[in-house]
N, C-alpha and C positions, 0 to 999 in steps of 0.2 A: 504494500500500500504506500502511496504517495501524500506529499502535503500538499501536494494540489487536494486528492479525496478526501482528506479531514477539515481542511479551512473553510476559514468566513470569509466568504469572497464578497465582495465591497464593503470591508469596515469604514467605521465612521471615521474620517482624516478632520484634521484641522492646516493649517498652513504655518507659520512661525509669527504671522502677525496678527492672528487668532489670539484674542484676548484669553486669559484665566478663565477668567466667569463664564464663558462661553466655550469652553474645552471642560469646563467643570459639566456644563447645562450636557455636555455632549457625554460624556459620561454617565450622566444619569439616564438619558432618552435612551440609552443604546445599551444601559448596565455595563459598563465596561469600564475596565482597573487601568485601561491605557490607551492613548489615541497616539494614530503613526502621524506624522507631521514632512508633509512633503512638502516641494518648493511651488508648485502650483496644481493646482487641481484638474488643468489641461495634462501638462508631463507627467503627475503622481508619481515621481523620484523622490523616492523615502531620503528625506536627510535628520530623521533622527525622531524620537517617539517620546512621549509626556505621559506620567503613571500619576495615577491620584496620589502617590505617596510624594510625586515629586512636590506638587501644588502643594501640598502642608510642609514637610521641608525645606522647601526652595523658596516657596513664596511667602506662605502665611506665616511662619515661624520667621520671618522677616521682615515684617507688615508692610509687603509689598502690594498688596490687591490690588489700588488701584490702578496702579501704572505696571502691573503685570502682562505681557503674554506669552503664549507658547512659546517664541523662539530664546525668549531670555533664560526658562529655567529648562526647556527640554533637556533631557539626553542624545548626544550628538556623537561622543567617540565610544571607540566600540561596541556599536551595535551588532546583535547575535542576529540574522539573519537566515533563512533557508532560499533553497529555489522551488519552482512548484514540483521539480521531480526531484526533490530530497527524498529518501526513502523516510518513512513514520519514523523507523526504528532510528534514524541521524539524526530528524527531532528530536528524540526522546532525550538523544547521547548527547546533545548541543543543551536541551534543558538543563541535565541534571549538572554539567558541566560548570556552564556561567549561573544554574540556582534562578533561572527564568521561568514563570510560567505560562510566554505568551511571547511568539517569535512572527517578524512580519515576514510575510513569503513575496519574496521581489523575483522578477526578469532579469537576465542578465545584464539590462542595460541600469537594474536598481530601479525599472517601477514597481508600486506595488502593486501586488495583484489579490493579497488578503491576508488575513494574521491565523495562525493554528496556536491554539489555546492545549491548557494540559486539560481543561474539559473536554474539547476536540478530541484530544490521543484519549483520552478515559470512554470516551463513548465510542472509539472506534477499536479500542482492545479492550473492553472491557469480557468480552465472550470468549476471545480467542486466546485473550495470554493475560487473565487476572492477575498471575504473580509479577509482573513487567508493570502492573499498573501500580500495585502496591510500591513496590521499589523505585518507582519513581517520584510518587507521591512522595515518598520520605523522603528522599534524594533533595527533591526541590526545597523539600520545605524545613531542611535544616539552616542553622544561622550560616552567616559567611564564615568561610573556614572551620566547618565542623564535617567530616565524613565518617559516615557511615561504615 
């Protein structure tokens, strides 16, 4: 199986001059822990992705709200990435790796074309290889520098 067949094809994008409050509002309409942030909504060239964690670390915990947006607090260097023919299983090995649970799937030329979530891999192993899910689940959701 591929991450083209687990992903969420058209997530919700914001651009870098997308305001906080409006990458927050997009987070909620869409239930989602993270929006990919490309340079335009024509190209959708992922240059870097905004996690509700970063908005309370980055921004709020700085009382920056008002004059906040996306491109100020995003995440921009190393981003964890797949392609759509990533096999699952290099997901998985790329999650447990950089401790992600939510990887944006780009073209070679770096557009996006949709995000595969560990909800994604959990519903698409969950039948076929239960122990793989367990172990990943843990995997991911230890502190930084704690293994398993």
């Amino acid at each position: 199986m591929l991450a083209r067949n687990a992903m969420t094809m058209s997530p919700a994008i914001a651009t870098p001059e997308t305001s906080i409050s409006a990458v927050a509002s997009l987070m909620r309409e869409w239930d989602a822990g993270i929006i990919p942030i490309v340079d335009g909504r024509d190209s959708m060239v992922l240059v870097g992705v905004i996690t509700d964690r970063d908005i309370v670390t980055r921004c709020i915990a700085d009382n920056h709200m008002a004059v906040c947006d996306a491109g100020m607090h995003m995440s921009r260097d190393h981003l964890v990435t797949v392609l759509p023919e990533t096999p699952l299983d290099g997901c998985v090995s790329l999650m447990k790796e950089a401790q992600v649970r939510r990887l944006p799937v780009v073209e070679p030329n770096g557009r996006l074309v949709g995000m595969v979530s560990l909800a994604d891999v959990v519903r698409k192993l969950r039948h076929t290889d239960p122990h793989r899910v367990v172990e990943l689940i843990s995997e991911v959701s230890q502190p930084a520098g704690v293994h398993t």
